[in-house]
RONU-140649 format. One line per field, with one value per atom (N, C-alpha, C): atom name; x, y, z. Coordinates in nm, 2 decimals, m for minus. Example, Ala and Ser with C-alpha at 12.3 -4.5 7.8 and 13.67 -1.06 7.14 Angstrom:
atom	(N/CA/C/N/CA/C);
x	(1.32/1.23/1.32/1.28/1.37/1.29);
y	(m0.57/m0.45/m0.33/m0.22/m0.11/0.00);
z	(0.78/0.78/0.78/0.71/0.71/0.79);
This chain:
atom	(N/CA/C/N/CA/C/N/CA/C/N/CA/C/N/CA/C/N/CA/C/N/CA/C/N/CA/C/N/CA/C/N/CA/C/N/CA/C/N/CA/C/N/CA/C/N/CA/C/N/CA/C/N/CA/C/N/CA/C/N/CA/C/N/CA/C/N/CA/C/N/CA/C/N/CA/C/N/CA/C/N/CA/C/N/CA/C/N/CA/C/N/CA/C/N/CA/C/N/CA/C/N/CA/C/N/CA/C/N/CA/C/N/CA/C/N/CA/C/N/CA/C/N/CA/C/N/CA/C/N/CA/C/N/CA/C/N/CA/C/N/CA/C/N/CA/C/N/CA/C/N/CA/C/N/CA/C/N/CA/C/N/CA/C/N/CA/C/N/CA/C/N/CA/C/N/CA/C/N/CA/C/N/CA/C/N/CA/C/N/CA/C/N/CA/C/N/CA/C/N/CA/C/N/CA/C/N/CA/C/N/CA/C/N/CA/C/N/CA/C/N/CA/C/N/CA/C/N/CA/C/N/CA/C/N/CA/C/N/CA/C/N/CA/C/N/CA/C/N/CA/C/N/CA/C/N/CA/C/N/CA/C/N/CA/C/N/CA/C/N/CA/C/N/CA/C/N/CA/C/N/CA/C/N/CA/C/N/CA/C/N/CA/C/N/CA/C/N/CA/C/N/CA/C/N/CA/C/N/CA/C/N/CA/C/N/CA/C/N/CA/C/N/CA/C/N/CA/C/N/CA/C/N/CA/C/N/CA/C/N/CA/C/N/CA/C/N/CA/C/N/CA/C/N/CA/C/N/CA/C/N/CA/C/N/CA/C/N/CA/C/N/CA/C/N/CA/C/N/CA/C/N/CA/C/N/CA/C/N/CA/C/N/CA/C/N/CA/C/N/CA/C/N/CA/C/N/CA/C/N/CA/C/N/CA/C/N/CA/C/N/CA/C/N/CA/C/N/CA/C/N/CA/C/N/CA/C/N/CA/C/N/CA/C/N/CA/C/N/CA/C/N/CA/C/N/CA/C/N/CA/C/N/CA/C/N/CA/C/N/CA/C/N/CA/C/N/CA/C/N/CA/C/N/CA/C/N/CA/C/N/CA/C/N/CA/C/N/CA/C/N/CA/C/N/CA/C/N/CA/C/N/CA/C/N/CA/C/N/CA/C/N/CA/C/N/CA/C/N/CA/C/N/CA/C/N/CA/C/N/CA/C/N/CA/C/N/CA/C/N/CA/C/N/CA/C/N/CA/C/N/CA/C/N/CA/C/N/CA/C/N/CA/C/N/CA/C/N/CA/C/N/CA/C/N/CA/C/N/CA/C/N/CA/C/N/CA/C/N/CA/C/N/CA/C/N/CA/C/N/CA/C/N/CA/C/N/CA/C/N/CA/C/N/CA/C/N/CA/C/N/CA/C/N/CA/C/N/CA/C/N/CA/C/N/CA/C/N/CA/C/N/CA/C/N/CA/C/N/CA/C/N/CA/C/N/CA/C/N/CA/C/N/CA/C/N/CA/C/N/CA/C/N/CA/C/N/CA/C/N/CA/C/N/CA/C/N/CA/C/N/CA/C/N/CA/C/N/CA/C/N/CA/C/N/CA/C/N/CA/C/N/CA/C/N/CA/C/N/CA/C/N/CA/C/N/CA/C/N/CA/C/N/CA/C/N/CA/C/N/CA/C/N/CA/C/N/CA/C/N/CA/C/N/CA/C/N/CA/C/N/CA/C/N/CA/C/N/CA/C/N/CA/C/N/CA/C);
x	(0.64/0.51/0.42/0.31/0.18/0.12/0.13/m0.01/m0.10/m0.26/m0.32/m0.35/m0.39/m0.44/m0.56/m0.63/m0.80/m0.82/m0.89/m0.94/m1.11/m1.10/m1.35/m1.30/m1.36/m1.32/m1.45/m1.60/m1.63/m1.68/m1.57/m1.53/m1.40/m1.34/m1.23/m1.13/m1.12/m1.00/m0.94/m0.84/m0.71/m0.68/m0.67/m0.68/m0.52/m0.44/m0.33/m0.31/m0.36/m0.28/m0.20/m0.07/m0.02/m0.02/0.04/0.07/0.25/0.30/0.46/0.48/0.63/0.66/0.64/0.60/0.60/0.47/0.35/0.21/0.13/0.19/0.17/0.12/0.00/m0.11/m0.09/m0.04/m0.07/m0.18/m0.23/m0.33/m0.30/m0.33/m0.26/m0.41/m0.47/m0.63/m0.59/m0.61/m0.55/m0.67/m0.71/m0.84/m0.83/m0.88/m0.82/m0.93/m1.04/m1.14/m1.13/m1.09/m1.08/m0.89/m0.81/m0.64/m0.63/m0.65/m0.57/m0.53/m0.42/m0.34/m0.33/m0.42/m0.44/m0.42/m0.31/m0.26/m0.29/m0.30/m0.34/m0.26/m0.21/m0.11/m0.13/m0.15/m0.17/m0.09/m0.04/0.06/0.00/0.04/0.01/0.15/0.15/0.27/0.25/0.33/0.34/0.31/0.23/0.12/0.26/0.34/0.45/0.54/0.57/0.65/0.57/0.46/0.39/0.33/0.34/0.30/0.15/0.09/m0.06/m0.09/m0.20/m0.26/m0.25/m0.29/m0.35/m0.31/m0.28/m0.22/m0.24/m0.34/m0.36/m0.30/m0.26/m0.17/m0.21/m0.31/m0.34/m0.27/m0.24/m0.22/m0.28/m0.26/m0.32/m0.25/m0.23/m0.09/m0.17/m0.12/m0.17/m0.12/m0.21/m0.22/m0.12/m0.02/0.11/0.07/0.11/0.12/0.22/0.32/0.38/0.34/0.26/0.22/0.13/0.03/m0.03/m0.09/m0.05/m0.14/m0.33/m0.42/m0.53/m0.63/m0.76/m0.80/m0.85/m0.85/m0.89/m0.84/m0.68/m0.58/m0.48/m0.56/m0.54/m0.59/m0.74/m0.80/m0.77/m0.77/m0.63/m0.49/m0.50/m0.33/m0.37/m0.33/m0.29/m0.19/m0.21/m0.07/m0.09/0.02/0.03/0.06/0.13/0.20/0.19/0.10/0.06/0.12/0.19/0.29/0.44/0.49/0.59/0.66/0.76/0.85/0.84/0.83/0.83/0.95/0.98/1.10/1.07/1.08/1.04/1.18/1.14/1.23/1.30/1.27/1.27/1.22/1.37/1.34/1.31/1.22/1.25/1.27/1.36/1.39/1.27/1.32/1.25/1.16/1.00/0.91/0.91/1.00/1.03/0.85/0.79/0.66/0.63/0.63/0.64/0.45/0.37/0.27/0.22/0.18/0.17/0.00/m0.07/m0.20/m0.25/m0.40/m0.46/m0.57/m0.62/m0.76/m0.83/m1.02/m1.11/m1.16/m1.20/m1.26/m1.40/m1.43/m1.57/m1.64/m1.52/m1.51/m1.44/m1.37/m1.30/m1.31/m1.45/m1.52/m1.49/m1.45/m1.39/m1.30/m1.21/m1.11/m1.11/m1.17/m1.17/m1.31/m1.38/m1.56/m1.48/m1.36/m1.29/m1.24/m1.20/m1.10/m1.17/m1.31/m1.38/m1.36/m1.42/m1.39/m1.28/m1.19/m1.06/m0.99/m0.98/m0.90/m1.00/m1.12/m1.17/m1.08/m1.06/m0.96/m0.86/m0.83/m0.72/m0.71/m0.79/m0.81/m0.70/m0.76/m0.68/m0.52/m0.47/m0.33/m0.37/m0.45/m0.50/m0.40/m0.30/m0.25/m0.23/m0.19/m0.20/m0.08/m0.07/m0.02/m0.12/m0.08/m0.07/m0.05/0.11/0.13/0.09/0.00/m0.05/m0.21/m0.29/m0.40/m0.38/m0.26/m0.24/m0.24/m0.17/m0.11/m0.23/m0.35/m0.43/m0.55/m0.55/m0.64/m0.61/m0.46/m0.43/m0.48/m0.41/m0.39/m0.58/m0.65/m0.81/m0.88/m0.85/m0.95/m1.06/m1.03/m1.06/m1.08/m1.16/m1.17/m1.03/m0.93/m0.82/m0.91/m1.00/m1.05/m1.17/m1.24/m1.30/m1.25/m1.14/m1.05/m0.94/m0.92/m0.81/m0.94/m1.00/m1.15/m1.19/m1.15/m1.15/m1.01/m0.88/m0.80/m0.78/m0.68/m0.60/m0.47/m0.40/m0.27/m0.22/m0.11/0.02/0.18/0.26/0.39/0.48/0.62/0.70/0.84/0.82/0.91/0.97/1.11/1.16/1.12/1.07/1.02/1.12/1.16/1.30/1.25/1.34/1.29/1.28/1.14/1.08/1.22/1.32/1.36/1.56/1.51/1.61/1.56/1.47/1.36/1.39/1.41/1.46/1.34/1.23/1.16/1.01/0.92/0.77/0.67/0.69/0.56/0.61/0.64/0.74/0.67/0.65/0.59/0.74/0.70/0.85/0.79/0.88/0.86/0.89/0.79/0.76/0.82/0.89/0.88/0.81/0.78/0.74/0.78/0.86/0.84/0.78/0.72/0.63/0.66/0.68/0.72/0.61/0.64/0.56/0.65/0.71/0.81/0.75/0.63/0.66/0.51/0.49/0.37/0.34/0.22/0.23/0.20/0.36/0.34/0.33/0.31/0.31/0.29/0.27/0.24/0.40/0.41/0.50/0.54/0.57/0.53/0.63/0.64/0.71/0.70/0.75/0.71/0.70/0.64/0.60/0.70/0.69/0.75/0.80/0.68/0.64/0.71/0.77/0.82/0.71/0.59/0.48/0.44/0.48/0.45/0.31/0.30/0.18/0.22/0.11/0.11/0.14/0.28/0.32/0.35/0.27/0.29/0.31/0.32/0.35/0.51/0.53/0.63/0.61/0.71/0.69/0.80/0.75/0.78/0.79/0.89/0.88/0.90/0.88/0.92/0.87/0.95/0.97/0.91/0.83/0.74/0.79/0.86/0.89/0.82/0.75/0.64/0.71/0.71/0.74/0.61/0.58/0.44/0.47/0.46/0.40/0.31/0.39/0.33/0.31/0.20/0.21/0.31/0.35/0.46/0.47/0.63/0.70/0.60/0.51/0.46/0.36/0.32/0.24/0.34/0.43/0.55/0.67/0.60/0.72/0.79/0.78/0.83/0.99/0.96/1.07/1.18/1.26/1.34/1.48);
y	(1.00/0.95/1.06/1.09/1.12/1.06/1.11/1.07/1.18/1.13/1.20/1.13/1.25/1.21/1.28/1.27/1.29/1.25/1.36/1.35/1.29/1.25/1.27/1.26/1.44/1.46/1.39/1.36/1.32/1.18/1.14/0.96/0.95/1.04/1.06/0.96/0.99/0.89/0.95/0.88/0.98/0.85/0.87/0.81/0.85/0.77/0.80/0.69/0.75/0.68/0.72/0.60/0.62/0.50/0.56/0.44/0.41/0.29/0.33/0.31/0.27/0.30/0.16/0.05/m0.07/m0.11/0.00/0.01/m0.05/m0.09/m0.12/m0.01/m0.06/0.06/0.06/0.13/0.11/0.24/0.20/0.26/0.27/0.38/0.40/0.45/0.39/0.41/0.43/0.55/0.58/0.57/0.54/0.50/0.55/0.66/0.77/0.68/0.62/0.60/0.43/0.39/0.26/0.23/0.30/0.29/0.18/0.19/0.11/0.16/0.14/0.18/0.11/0.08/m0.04/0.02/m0.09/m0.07/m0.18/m0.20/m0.24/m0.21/m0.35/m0.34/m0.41/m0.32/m0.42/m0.43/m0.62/m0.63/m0.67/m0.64/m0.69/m0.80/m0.94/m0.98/m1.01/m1.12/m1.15/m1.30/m1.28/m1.41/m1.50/m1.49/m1.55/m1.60/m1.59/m1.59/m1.70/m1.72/m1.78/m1.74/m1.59/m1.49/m1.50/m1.42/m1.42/m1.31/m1.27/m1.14/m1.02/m1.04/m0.98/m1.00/m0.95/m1.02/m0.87/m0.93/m0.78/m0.84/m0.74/m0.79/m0.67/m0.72/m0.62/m0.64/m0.47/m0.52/m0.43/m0.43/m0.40/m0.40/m0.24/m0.18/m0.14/m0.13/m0.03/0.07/0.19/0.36/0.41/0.47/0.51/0.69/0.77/0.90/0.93/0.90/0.98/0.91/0.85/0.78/0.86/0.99/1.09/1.22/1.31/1.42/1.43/1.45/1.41/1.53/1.41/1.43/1.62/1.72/1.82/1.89/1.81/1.92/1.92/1.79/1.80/1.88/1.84/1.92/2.13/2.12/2.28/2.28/2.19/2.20/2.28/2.37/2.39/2.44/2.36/2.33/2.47/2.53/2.62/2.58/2.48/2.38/2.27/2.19/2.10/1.98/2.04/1.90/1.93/2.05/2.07/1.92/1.89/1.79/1.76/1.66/1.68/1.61/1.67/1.59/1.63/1.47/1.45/1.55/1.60/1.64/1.55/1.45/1.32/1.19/1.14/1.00/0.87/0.83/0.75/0.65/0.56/0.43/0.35/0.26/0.12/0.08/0.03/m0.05/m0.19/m0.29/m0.40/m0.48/m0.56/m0.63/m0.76/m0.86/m1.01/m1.02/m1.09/m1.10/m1.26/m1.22/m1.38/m1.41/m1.30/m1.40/m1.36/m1.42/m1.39/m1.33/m1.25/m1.17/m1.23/m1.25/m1.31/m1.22/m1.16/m1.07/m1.05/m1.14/m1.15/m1.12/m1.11/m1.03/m0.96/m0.88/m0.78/m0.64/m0.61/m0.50/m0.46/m0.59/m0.58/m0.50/m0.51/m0.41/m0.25/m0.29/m0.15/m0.17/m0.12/m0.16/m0.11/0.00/m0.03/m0.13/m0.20/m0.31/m0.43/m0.45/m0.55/m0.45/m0.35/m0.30/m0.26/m0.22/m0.21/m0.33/m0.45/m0.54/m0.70/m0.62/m0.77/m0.81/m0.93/m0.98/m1.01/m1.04/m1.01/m1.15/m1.23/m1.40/m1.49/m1.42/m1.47/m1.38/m1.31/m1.20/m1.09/m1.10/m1.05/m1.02/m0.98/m0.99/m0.89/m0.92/m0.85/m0.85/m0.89/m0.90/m0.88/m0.98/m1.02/m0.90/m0.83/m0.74/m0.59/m0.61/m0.49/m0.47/m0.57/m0.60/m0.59/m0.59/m0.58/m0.46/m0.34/m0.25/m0.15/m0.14/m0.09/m0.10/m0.22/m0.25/m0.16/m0.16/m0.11/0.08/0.10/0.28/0.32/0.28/0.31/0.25/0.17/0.11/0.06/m0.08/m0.16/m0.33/m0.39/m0.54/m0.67/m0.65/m0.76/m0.86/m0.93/m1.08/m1.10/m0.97/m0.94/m0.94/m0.89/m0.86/m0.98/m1.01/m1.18/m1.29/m1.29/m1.35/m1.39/m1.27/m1.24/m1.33/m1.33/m1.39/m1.52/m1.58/m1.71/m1.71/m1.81/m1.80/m1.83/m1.76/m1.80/m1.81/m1.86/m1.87/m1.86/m1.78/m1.80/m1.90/m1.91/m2.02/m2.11/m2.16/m2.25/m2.27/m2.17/m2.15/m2.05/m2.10/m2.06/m1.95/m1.80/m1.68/m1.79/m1.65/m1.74/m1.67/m1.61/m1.57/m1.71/m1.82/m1.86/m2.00/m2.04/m2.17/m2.16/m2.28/m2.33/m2.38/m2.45/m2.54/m2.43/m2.45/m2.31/m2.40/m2.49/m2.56/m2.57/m2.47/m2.52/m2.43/m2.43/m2.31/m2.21/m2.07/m1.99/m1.88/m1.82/m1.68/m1.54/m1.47/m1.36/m1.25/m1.15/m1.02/m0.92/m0.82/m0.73/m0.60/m0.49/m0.35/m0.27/m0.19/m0.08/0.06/0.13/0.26/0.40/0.48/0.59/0.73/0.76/0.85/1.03/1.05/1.20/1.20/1.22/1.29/1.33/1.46/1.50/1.43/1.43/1.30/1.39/1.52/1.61/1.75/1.84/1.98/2.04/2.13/2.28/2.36/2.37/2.46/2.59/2.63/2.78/2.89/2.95/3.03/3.20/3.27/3.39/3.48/3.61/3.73/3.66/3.61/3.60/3.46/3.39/3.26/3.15/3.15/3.09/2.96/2.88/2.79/2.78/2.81/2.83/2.74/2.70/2.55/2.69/2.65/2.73/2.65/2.52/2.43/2.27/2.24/2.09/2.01/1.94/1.88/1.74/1.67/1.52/1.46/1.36/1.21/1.14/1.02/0.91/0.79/0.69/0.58/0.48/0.32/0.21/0.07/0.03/m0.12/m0.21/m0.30/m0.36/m0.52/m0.56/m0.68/m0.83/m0.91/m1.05/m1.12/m1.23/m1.32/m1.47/m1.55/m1.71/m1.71/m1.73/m1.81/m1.98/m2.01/m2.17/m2.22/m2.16/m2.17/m2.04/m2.00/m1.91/m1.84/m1.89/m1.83/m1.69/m1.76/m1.63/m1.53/m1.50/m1.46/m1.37/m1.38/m1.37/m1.26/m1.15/m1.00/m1.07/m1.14/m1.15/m1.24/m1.24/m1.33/m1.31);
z	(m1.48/m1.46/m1.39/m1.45/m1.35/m1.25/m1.14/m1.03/m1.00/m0.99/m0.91/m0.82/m0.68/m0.58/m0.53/m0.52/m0.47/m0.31/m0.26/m0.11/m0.12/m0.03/0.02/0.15/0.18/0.35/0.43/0.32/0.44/0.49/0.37/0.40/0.47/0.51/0.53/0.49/0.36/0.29/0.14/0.14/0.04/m0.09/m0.17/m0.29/m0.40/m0.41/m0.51/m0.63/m0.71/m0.84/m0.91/m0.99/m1.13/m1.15/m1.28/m1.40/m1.42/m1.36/m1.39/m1.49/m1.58/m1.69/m1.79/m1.68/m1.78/m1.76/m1.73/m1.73/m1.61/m1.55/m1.38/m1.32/m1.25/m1.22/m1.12/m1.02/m0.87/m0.80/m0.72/m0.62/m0.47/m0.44/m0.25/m0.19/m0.13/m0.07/0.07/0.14/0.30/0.32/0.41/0.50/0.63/0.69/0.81/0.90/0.82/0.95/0.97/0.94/0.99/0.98/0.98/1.01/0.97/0.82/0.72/0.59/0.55/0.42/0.31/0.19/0.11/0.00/m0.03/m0.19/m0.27/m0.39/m0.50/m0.64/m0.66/m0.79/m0.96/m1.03/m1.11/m1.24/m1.24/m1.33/m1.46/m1.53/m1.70/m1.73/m1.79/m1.82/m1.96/m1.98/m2.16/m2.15/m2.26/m2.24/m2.36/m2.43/m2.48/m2.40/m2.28/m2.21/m2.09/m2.07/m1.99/m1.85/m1.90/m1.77/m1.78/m1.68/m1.74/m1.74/m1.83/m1.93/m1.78/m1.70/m1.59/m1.40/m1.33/m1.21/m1.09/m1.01/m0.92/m0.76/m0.74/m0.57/m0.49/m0.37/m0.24/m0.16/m0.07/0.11/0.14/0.30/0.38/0.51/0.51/0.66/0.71/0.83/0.96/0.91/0.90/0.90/1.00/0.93/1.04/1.02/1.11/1.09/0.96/0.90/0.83/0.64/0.68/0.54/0.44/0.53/0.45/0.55/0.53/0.56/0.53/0.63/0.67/0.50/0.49/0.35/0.35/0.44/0.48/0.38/0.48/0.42/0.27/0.21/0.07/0.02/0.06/m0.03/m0.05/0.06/0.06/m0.01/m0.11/m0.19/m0.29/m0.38/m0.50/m0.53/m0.69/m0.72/m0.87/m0.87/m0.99/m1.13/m1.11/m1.23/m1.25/m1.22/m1.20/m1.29/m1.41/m1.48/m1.43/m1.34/m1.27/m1.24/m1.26/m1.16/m1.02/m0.98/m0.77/m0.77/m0.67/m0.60/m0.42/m0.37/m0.26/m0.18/m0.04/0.05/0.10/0.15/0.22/0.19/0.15/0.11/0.23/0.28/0.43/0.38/0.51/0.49/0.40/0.35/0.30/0.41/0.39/0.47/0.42/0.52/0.48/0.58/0.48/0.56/0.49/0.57/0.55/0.52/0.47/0.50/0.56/0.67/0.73/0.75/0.70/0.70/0.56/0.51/0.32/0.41/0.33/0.38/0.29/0.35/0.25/0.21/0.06/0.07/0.03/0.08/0.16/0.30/0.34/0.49/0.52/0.42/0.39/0.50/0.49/0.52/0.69/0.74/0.89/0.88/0.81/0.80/0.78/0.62/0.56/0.44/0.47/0.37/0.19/0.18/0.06/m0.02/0.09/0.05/m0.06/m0.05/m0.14/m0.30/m0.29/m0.39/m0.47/m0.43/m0.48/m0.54/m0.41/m0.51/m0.52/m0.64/m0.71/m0.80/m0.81/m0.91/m0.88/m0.75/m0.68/m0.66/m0.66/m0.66/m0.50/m0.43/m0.32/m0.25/m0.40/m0.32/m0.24/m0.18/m0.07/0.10/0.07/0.23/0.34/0.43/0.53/0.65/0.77/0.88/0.99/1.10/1.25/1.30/1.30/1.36/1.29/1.15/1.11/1.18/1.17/1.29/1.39/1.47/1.64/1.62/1.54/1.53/1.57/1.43/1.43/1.53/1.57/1.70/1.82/1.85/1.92/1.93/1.78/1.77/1.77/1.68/1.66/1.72/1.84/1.92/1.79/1.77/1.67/1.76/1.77/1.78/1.70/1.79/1.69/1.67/1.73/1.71/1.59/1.57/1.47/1.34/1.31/1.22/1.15/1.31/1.26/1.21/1.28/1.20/1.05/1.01/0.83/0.78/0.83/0.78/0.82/0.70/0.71/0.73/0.79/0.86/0.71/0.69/0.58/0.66/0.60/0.62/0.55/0.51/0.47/0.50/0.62/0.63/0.57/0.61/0.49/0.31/0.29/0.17/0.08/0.01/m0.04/m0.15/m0.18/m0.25/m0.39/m0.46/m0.59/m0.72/m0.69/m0.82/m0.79/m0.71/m0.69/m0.72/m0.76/m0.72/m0.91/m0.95/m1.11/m1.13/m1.06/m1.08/m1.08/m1.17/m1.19/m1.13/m1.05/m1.02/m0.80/m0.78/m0.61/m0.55/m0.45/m0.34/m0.30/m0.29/m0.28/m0.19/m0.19/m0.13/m0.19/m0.26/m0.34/m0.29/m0.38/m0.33/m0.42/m0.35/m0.45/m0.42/m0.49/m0.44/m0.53/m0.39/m0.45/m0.40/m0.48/m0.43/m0.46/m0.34/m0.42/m0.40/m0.49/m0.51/m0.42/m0.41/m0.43/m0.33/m0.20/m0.15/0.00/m0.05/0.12/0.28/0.32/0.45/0.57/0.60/0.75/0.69/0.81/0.81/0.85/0.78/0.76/0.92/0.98/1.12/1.09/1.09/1.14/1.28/1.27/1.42/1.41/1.45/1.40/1.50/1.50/1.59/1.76/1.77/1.93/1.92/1.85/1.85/1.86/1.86/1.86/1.71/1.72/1.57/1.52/1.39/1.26/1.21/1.11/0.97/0.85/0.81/0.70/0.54/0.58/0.45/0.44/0.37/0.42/0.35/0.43/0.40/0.30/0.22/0.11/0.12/0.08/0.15/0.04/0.02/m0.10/0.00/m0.02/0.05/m0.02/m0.05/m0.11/0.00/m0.03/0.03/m0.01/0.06/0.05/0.09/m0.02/0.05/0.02/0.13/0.10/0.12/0.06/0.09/m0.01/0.02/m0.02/m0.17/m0.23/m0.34/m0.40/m0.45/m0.51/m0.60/m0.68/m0.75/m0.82/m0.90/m0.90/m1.06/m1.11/m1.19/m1.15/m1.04/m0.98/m0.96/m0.96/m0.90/m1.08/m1.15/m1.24/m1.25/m1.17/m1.20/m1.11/m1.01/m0.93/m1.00/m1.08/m1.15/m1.09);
């Protein structure tokens, strides 16, 4: 697969797209100025099968340090080969994240003024976390009450996984993974004569998302079988 990734240093935000292999579009929107990390997925299913034509799924993480190098210093990449192979240095653990509240996104903009635009059509898969709003409150001195404001409380509880549920009409519990195999997550350092450390490049990162959230019944749901 191809991805590109695109900087705007002076929105300070990082932009990654591909297309995987069964046409699933995903999107990675880093948001430096409001410390949020919003992805956007979108499924195509088979309308023979009783999937539906179209199916977009957002979240919305707290901005961690090793999730992307700042939009500056993309924009300082070039690449010589640019259809070259990547292979990540460092694969990091799995980000396992439950979503326990829906974001409206009509008051989206509390969060991230991206987030309305990115995932229209998203018809309510909107989610988020409690402890991703605490998170970011805390790191960017952000308003939590403002923020939790925009959301609705969800639960997964006693709600049994949707690829175990026989019955297409039950409330379950969704998974979804999303991975992004290959990109710049930190700076290079090295150290010169004097032992002194310089930015001699940057280091890459893959890492696998791991999202659970609540669905109405297991149709919304059908990749998880």
């Amino acid at each position: 697969m191809k991805q590109s990734i695109t900087e705007n240093i002076a929105d300070n935000h990082i932009l990654l797209e591909y297309t995987d292999w069964d046409l699933t579009k995903i999107t990675q929107l880093v948001d430096f100025k409001s410390g949020f990390n919003i992805f956007r997925v979108v499924l195509y299913g088979e309308v023979d099968l009783g999937q539906p034509t179209v199916q977009i799924l957002c979240f919305a993480n707290n901005l961690i340090s090793t999730d992307f190098i700042e939009p500056d210093l993309v924009s300082k990449l070039r690449q010589k080969n640019q259809d070259a192979i990547r292979v990540n240095e460092k694969q990091l653990d799995d980000l396992f994240s439950t979503a326990d509240l829906m974001l409206d996104i009509d008051q989206s903009h509390v969060l991230s003024p991206h987030i309305y635009q990115l995932c229209q059509g998203s018809n309510g898969a909107l989610y988020t976390s409690e402890n991703d709003i605490r998170k970011t409150a805390s790191d960017y001195a952000r308003d939590y009450d403002t923020m939790m404001a925009a959301t609705q409380r969800l639960t997964t509880r006693e709600l049994s996984r949707c690829n175990t549920v026989g019955l297409r009409r039950v409330a379950c519990t969704c998974r979804y993974e999303l991975s992004i195999d290959w990109y710049p997550c930190s700076l290079r350092f090295c150290k010169n004569s004097n032992g002194q450390p310089y930015k001699c490049g940057i280091k890459t990162c893959g890492q696998t998302r791991v999202y659970e959230f609540p669905v109405k019944d297991k149709t919304k749901c059908w990749w998880d079988s």
